[in-house]
mmCIF file of the N, C-alpha and C atoms, coordinates in Angstrom:
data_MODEL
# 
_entry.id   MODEL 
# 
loop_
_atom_site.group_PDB 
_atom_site.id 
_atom_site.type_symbol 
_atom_site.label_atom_id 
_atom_site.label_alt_id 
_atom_site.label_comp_id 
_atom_site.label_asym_id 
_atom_site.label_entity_id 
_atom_site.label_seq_id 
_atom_site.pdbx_PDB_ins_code 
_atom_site.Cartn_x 
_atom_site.Cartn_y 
_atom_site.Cartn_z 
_atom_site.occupancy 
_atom_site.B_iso_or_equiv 
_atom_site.pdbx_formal_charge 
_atom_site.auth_seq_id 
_atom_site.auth_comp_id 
_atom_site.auth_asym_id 
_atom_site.auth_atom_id 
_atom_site.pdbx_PDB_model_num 
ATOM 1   N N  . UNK A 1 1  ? 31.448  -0.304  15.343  1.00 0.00 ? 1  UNK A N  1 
ATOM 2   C CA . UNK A 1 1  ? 30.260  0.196   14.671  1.00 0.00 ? 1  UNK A CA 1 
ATOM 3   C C  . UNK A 1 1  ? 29.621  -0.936  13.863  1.00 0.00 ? 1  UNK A C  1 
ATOM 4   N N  . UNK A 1 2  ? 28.404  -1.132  14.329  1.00 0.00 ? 2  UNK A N  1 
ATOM 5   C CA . UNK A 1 2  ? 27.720  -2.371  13.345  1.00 0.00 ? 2  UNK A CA 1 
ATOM 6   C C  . UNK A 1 2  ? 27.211  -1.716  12.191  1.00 0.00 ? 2  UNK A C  1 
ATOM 7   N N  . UNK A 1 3  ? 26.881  -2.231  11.038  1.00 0.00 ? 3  UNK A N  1 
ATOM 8   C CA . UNK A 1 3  ? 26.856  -1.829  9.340   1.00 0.00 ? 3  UNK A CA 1 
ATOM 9   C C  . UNK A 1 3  ? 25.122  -2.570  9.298   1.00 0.00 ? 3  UNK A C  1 
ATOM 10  N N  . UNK A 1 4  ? 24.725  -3.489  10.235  1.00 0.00 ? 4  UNK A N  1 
ATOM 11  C CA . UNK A 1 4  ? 23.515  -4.126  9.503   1.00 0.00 ? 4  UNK A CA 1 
ATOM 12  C C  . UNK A 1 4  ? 22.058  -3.768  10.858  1.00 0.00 ? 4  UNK A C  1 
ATOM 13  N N  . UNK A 1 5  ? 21.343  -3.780  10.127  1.00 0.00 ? 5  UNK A N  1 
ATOM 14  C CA . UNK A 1 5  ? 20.567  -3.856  11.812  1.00 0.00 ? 5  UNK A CA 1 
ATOM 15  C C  . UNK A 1 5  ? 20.289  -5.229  11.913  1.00 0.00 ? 5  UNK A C  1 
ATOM 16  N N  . UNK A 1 6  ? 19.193  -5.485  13.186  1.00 0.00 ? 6  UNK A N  1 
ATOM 17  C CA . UNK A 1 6  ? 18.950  -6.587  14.059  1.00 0.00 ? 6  UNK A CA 1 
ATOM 18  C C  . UNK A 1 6  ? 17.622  -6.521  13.720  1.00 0.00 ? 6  UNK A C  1 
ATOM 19  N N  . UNK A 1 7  ? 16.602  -7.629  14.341  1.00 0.00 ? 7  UNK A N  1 
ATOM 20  C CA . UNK A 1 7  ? 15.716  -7.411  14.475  1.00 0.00 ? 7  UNK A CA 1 
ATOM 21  C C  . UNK A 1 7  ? 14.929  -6.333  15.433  1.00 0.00 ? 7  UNK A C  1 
ATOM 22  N N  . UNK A 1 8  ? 15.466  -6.648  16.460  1.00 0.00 ? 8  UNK A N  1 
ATOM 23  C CA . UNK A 1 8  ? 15.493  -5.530  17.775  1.00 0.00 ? 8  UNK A CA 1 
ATOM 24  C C  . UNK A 1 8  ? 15.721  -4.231  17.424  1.00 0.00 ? 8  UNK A C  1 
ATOM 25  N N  . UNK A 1 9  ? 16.629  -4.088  16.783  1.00 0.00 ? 9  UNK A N  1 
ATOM 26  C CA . UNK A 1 9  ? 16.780  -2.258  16.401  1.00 0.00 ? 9  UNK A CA 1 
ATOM 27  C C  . UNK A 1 9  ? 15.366  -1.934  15.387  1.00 0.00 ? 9  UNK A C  1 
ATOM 28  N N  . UNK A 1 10 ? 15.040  -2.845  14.338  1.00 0.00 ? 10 UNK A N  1 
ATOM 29  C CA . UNK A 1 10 ? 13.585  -2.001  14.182  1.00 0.00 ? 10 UNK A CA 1 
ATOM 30  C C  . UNK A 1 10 ? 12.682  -2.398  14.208  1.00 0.00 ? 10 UNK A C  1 
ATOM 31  N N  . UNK A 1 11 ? 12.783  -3.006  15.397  1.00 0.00 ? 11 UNK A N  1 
ATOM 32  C CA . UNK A 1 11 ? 10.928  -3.314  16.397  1.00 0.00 ? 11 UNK A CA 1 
ATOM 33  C C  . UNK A 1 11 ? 11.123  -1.761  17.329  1.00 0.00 ? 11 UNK A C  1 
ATOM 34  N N  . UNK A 1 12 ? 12.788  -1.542  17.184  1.00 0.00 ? 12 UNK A N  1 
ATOM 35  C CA . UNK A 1 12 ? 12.516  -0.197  18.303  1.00 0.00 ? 12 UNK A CA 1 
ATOM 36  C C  . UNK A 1 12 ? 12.360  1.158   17.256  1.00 0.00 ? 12 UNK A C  1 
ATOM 37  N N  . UNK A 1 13 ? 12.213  0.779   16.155  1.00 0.00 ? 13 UNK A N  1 
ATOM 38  C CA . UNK A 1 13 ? 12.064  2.622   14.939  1.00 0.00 ? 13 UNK A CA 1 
ATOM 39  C C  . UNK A 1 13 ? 10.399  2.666   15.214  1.00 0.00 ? 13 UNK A C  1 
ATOM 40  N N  . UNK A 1 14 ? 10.119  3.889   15.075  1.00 0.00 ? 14 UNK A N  1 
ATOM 41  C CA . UNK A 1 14 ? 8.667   4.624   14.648  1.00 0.00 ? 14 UNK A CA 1 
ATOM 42  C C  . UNK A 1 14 ? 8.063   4.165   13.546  1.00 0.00 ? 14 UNK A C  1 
ATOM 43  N N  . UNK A 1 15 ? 6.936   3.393   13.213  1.00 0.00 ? 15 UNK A N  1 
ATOM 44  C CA . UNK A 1 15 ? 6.458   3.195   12.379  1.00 0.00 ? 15 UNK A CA 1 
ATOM 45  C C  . UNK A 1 15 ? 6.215   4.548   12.047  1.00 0.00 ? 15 UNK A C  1 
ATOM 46  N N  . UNK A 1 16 ? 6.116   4.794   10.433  1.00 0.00 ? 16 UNK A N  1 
ATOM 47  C CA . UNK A 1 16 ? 5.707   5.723   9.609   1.00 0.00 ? 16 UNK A CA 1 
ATOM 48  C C  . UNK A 1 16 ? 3.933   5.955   9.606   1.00 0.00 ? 16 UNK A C  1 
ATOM 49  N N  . UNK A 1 17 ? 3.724   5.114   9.292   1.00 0.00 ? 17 UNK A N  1 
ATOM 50  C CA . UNK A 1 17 ? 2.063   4.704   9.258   1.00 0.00 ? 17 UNK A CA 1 
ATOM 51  C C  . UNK A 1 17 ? 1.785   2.985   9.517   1.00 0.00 ? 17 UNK A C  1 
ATOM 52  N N  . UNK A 1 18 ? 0.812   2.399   10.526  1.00 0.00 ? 18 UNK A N  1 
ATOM 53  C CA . UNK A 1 18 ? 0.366   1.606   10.704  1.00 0.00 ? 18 UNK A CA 1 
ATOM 54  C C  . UNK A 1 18 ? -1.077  1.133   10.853  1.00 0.00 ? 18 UNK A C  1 
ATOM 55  N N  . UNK A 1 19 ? -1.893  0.964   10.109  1.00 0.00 ? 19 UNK A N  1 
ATOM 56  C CA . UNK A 1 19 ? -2.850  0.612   9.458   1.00 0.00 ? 19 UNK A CA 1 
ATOM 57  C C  . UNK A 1 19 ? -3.620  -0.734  10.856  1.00 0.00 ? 19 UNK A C  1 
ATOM 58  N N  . UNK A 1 20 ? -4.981  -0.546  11.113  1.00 0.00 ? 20 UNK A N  1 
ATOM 59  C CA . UNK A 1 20 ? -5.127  -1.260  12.085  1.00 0.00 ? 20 UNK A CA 1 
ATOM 60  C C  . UNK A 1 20 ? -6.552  -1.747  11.321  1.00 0.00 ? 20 UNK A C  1 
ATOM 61  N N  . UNK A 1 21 ? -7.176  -2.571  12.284  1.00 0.00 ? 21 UNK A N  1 
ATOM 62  C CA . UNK A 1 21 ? -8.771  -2.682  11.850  1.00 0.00 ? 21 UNK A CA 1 
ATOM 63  C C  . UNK A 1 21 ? -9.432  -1.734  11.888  1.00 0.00 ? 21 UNK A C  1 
ATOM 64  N N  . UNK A 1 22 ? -10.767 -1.928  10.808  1.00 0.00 ? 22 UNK A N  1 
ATOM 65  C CA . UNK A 1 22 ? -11.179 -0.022  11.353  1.00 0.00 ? 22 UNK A CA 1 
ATOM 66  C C  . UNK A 1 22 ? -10.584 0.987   10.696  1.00 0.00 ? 22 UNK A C  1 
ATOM 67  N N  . UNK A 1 23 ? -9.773  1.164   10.914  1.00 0.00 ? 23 UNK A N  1 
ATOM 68  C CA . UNK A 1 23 ? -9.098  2.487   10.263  1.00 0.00 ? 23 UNK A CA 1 
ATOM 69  C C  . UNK A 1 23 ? -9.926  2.258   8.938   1.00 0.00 ? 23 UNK A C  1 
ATOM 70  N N  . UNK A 1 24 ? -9.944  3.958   8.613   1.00 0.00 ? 24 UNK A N  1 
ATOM 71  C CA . UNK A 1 24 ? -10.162 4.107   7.252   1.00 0.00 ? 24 UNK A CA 1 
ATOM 72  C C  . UNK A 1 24 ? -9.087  4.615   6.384   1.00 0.00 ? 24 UNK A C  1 
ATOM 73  N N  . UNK A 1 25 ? -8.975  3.737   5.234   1.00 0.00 ? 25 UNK A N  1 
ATOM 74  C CA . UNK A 1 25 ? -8.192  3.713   3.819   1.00 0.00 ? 25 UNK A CA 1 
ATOM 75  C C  . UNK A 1 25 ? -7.563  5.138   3.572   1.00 0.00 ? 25 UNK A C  1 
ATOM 76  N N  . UNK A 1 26 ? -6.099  5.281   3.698   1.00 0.00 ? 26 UNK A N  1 
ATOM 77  C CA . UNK A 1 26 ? -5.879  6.989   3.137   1.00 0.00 ? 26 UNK A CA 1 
ATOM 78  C C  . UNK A 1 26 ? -6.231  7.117   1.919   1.00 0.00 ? 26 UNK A C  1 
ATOM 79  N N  . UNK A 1 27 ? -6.978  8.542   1.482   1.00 0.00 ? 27 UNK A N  1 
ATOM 80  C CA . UNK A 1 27 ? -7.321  8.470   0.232   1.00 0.00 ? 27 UNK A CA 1 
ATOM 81  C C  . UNK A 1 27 ? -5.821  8.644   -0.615  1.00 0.00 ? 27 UNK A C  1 
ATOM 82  N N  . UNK A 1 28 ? -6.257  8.470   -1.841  1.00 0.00 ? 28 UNK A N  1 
ATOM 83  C CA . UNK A 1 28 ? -5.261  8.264   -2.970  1.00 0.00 ? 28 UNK A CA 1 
ATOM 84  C C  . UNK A 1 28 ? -5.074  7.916   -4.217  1.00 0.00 ? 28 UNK A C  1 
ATOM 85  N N  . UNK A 1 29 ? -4.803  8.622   -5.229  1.00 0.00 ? 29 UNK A N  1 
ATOM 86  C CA . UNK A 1 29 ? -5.204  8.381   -6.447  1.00 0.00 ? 29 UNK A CA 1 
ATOM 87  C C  . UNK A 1 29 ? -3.914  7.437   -7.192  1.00 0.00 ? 29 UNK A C  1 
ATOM 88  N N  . UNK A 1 30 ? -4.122  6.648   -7.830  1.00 0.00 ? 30 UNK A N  1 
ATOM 89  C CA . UNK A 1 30 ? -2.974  5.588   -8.323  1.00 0.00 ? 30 UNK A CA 1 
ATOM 90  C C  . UNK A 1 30 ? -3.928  5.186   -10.147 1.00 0.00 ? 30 UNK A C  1 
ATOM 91  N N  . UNK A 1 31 ? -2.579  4.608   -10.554 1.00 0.00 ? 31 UNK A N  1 
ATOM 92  C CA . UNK A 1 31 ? -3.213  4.130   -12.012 1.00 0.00 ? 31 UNK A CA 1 
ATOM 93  C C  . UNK A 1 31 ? -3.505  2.867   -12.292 1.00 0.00 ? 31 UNK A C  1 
ATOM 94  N N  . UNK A 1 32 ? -4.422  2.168   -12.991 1.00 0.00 ? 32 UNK A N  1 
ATOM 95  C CA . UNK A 1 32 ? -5.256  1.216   -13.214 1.00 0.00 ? 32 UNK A CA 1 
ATOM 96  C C  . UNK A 1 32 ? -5.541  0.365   -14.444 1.00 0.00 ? 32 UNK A C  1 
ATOM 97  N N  . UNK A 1 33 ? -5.330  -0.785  -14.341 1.00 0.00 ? 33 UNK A N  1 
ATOM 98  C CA . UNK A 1 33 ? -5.735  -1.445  -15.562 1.00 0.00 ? 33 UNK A CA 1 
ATOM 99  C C  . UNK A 1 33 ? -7.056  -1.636  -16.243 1.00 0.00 ? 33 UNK A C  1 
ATOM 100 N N  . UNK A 1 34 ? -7.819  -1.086  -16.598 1.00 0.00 ? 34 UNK A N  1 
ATOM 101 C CA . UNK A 1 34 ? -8.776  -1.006  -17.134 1.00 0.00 ? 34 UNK A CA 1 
ATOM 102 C C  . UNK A 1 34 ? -9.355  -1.403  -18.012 1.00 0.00 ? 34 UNK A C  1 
ATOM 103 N N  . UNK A 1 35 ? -10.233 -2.383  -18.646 1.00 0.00 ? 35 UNK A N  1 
ATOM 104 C CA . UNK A 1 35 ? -10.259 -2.571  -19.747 1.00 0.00 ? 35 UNK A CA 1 
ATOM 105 C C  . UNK A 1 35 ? -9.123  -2.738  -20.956 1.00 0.00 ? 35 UNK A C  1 
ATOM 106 N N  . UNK A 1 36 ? -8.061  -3.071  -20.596 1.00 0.00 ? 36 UNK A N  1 
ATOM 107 C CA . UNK A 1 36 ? -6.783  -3.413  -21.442 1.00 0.00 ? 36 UNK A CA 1 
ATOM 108 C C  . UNK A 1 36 ? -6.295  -1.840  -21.758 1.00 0.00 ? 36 UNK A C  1 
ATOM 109 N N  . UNK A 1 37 ? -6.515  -0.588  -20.714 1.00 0.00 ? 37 UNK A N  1 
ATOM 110 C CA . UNK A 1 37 ? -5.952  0.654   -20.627 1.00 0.00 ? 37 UNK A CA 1 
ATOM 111 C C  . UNK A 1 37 ? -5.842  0.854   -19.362 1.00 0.00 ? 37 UNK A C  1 
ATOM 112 N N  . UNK A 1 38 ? -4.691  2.381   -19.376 1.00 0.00 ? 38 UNK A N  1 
ATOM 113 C CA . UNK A 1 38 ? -4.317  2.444   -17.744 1.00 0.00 ? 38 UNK A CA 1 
ATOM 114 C C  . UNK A 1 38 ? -5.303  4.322   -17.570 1.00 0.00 ? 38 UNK A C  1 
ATOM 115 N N  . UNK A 1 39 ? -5.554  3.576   -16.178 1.00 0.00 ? 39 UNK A N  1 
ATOM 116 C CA . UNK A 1 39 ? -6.594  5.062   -16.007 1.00 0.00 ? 39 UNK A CA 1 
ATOM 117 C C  . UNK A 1 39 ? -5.908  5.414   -14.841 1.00 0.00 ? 39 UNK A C  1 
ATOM 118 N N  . UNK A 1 40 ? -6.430  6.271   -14.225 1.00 0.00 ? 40 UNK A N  1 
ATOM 119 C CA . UNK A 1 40 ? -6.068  7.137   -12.994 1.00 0.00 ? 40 UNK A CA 1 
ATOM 120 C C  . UNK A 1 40 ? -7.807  6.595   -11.919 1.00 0.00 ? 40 UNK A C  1 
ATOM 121 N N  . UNK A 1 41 ? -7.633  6.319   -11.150 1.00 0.00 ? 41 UNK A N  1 
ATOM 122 C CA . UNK A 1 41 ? -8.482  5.809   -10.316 1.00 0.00 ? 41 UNK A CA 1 
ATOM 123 C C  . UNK A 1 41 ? -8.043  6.448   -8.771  1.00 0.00 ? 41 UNK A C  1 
ATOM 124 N N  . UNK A 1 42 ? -9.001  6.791   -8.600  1.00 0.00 ? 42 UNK A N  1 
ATOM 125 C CA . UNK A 1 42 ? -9.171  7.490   -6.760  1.00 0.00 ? 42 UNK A CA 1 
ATOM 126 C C  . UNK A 1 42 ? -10.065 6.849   -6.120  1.00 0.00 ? 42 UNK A C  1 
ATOM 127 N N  . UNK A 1 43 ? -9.606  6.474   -4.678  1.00 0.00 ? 43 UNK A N  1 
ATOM 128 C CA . UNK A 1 43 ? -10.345 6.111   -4.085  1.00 0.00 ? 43 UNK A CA 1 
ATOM 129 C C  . UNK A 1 43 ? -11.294 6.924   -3.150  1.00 0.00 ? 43 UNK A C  1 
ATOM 130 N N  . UNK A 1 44 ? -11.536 8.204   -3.556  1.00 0.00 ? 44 UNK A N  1 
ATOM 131 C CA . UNK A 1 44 ? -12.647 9.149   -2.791  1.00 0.00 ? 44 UNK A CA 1 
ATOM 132 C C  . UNK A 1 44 ? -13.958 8.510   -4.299  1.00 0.00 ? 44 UNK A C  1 
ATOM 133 N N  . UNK A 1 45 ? -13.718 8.138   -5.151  1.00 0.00 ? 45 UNK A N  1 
ATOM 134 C CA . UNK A 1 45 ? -14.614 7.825   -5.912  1.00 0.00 ? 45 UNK A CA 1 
ATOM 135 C C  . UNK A 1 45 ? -15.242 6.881   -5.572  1.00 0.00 ? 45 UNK A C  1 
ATOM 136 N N  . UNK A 1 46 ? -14.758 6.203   -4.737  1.00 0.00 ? 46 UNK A N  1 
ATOM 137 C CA . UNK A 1 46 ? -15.882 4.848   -4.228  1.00 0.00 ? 46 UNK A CA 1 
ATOM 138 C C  . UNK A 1 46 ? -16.068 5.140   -2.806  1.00 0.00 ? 46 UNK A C  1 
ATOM 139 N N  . UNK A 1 47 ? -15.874 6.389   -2.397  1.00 0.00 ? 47 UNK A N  1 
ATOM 140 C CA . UNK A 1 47 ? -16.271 6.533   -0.600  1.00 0.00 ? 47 UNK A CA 1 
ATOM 141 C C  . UNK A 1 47 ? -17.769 6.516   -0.915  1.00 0.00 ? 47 UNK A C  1 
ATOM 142 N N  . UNK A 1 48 ? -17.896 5.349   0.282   1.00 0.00 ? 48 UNK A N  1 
ATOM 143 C CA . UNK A 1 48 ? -19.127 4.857   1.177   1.00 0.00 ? 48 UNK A CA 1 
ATOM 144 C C  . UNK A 1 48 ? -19.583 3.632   0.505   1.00 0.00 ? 48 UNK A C  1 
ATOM 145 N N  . UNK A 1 49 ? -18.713 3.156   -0.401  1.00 0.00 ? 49 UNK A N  1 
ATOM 146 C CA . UNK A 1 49 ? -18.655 1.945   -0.822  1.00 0.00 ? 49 UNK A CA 1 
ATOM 147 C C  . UNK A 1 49 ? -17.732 0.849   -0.612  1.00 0.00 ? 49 UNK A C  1 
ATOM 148 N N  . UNK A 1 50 ? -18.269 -0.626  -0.344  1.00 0.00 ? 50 UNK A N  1 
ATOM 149 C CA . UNK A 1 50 ? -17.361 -1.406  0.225   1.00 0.00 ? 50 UNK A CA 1 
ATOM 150 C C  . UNK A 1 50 ? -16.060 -1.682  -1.399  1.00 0.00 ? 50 UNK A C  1 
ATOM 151 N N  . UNK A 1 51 ? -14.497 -1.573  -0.996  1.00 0.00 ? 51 UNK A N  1 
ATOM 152 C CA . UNK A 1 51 ? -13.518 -1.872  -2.172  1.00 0.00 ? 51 UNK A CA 1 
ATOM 153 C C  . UNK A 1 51 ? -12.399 -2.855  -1.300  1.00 0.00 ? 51 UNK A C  1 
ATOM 154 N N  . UNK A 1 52 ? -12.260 -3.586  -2.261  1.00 0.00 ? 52 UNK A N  1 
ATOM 155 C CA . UNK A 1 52 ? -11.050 -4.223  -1.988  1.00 0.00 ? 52 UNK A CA 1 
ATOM 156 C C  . UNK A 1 52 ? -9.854  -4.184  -2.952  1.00 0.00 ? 52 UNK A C  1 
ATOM 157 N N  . UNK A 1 53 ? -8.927  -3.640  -2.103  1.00 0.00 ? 53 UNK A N  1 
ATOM 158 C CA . UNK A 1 53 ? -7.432  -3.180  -2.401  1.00 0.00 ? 53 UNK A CA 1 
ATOM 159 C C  . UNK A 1 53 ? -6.721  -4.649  -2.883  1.00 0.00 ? 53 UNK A C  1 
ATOM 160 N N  . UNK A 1 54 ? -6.412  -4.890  -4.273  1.00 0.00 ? 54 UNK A N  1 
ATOM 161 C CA . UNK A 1 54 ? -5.185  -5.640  -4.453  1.00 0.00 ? 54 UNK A CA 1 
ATOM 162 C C  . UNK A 1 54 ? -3.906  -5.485  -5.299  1.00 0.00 ? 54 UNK A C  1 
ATOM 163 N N  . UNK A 1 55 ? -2.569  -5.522  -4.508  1.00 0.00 ? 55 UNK A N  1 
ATOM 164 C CA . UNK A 1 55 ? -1.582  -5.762  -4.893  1.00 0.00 ? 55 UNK A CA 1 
ATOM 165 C C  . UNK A 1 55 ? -0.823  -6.650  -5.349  1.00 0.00 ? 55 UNK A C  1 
ATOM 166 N N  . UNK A 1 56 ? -0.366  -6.526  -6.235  1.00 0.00 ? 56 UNK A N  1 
ATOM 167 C CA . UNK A 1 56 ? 1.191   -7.238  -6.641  1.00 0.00 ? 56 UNK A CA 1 
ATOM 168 C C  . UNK A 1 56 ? 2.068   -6.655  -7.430  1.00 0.00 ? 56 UNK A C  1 
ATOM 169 N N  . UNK A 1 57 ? 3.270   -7.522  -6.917  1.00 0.00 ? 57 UNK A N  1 
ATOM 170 C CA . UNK A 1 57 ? 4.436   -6.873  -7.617  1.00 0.00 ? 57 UNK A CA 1 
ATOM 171 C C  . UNK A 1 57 ? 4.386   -7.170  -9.323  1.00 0.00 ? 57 UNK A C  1 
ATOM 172 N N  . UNK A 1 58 ? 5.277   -6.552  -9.927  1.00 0.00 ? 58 UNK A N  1 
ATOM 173 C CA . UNK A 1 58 ? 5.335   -6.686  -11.409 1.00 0.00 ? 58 UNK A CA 1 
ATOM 174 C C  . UNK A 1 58 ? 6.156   -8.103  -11.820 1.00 0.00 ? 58 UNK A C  1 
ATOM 175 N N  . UNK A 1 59 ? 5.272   -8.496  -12.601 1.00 0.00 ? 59 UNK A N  1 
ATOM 176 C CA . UNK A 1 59 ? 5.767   -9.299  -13.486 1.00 0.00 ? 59 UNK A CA 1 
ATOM 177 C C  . UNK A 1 59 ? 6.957   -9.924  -13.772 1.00 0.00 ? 59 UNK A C  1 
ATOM 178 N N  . UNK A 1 60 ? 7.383   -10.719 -13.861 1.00 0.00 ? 60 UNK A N  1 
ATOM 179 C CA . UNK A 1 60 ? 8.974   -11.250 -13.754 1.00 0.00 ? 60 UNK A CA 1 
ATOM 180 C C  . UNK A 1 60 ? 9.828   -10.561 -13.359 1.00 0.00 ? 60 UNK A C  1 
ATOM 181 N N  . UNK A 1 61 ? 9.732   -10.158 -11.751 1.00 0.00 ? 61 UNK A N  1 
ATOM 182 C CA . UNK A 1 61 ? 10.426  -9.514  -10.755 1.00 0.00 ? 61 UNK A CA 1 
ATOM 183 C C  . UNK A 1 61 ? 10.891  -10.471 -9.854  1.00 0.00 ? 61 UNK A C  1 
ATOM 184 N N  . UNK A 1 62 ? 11.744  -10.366 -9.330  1.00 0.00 ? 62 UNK A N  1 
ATOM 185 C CA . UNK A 1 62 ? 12.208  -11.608 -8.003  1.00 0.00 ? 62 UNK A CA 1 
ATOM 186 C C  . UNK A 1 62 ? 11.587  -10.901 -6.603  1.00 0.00 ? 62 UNK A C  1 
ATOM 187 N N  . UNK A 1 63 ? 10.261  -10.789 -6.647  1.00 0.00 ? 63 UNK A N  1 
ATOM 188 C CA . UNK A 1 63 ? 9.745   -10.062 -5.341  1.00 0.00 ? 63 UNK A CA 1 
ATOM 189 C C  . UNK A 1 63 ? 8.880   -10.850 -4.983  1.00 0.00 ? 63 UNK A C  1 
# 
């Protein structure tokens, strides 16, 4: 019985969700830095407007 996977074992799993060109953005509400406060921000609030999504990890994390 192997304990680790391979690369091969999950090129062969189901992606959950895979995001292509085109596709449109799932909506979703997340919290926000704002003006030196955290808000609640949705992105149906900017439908039909161009947004760009950015991430990062937190702050003196090893990620």
């Amino acid at each position: 019985m192997r304990e680790a996977f391979q690369a091969e074992d999950l090129a062969k799993q189901p992606m959950p969700f895979t995001a292509s060109k085109g596709d449109p953005a799932p909506l979703f509400t997340a919290d926000a830095v704002i003006d030196q406060g955290i808000q609640k921000v949705s992105l149906q609030d900017f439908q039909g407007q161009w947004v760009l999504l950015f991430f990062y990890p937190s702050d003196f994390t090893f990620v």
